[in-house]
C-alpha positions in Angstrom: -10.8 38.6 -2.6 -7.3 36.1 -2.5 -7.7 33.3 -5.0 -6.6 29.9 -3.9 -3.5 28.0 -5.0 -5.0 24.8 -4.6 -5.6 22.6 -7.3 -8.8 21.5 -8.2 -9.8 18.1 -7.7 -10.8 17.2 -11.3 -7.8 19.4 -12.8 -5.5 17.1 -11.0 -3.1 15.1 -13.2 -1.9 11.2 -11.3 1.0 9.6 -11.6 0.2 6.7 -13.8 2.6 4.6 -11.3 4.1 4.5 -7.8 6.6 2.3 -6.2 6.8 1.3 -2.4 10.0 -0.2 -1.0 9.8 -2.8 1.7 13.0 -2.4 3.7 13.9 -3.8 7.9 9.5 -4.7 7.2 8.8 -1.3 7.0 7.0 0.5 3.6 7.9 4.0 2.9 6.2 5.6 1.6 4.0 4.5 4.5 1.1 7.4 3.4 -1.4 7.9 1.0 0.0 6.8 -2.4 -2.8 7.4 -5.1 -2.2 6.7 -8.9 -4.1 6.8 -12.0 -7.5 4.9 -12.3 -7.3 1.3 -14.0 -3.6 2.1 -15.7 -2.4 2.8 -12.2 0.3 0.2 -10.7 1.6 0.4 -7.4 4.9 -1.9 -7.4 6.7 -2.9 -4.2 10.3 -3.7 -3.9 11.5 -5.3 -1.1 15.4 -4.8 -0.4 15.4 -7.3 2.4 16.8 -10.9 2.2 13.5 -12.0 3.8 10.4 -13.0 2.2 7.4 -11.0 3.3 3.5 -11.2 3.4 1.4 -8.0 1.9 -2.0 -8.1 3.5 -4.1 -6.2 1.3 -7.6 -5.2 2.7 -10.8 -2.8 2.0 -11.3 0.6 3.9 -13.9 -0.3 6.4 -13.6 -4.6 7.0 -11.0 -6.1 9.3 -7.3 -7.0 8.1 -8.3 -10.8 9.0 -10.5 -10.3 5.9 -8.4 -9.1 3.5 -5.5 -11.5 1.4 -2.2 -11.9 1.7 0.6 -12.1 -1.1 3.9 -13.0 -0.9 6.6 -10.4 -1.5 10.1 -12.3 -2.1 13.5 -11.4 -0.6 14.8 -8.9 -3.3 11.5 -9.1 -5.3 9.1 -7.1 -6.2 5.4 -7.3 -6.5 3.0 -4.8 -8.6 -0.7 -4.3 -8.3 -3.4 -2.5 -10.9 -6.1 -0.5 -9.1 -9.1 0.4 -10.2 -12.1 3.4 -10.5 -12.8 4.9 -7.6 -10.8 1.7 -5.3 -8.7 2.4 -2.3 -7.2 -0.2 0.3 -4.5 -0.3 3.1 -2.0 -3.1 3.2 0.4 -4.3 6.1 4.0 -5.9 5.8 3.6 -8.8 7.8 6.9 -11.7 8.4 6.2 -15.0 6.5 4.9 -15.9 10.0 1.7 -13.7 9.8 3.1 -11.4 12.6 3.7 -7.5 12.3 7.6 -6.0 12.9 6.2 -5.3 16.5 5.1 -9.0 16.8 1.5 -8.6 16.4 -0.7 -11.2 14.7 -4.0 -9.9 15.5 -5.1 -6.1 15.1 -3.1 -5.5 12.0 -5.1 -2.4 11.5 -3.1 -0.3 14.0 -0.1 -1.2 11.4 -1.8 0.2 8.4 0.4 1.2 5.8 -1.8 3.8 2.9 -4.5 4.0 1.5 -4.0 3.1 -1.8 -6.0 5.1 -3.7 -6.7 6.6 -7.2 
């Protein structure tokens, strides 16, 4: 029988950090980003001349619910994760409002999870 190439799970090494740029309101990555449990730092660098919300939020609850931090123009912002966490997060203009002009139903605008 064919062995697998996959990886297993546990035998997995994580990158102990991860950077998302924040360019025209837009994250890219805008995937799954998972680092390392409690060491893990997710930093985001925004390379617009515009100050930006991040509205971080659980898997699961509404957007409304979650917080918001501000990202300065040409700034950058990191966050520490911890065990077994995960979160999405949205770029949102220093009016609340998504690049499409949306203030409510942030969800559909979901940039991750965040995992580890």
């Amino acid at each position: 029988m064919a062995e697998s190439a996959a990886v297993p799970q546990e035998d997995r090494t994580l990158p102990q950090s991860a950077t998302i740029t924040i360019r025209d309101q837009e994250a890219t990555p805008n995937c799954e980003v998972e680092v390392e449990p409690n060491v893990g730092r997710i930093q985001f660098v925004n390379q617009d001349d515009a100050d930006y919300r991040l509205r971080f939020w659980k898997q699961h609850t509404p957007a409304m619910d979650g917080i918001d931090v501000v990202l300065a123009a040409g700034g950058t912002f990191t966050i520490a994760i911890k065990t077994n966490d995960s979160f999405y997060f949205a770029v949102l203009n220093d009016r609340g409002l998504t690049k499409a002009g949306f203030e409510t139903d942030i969800e559909r605008f979901a940039n991750g999870p965040i995992r580890n």
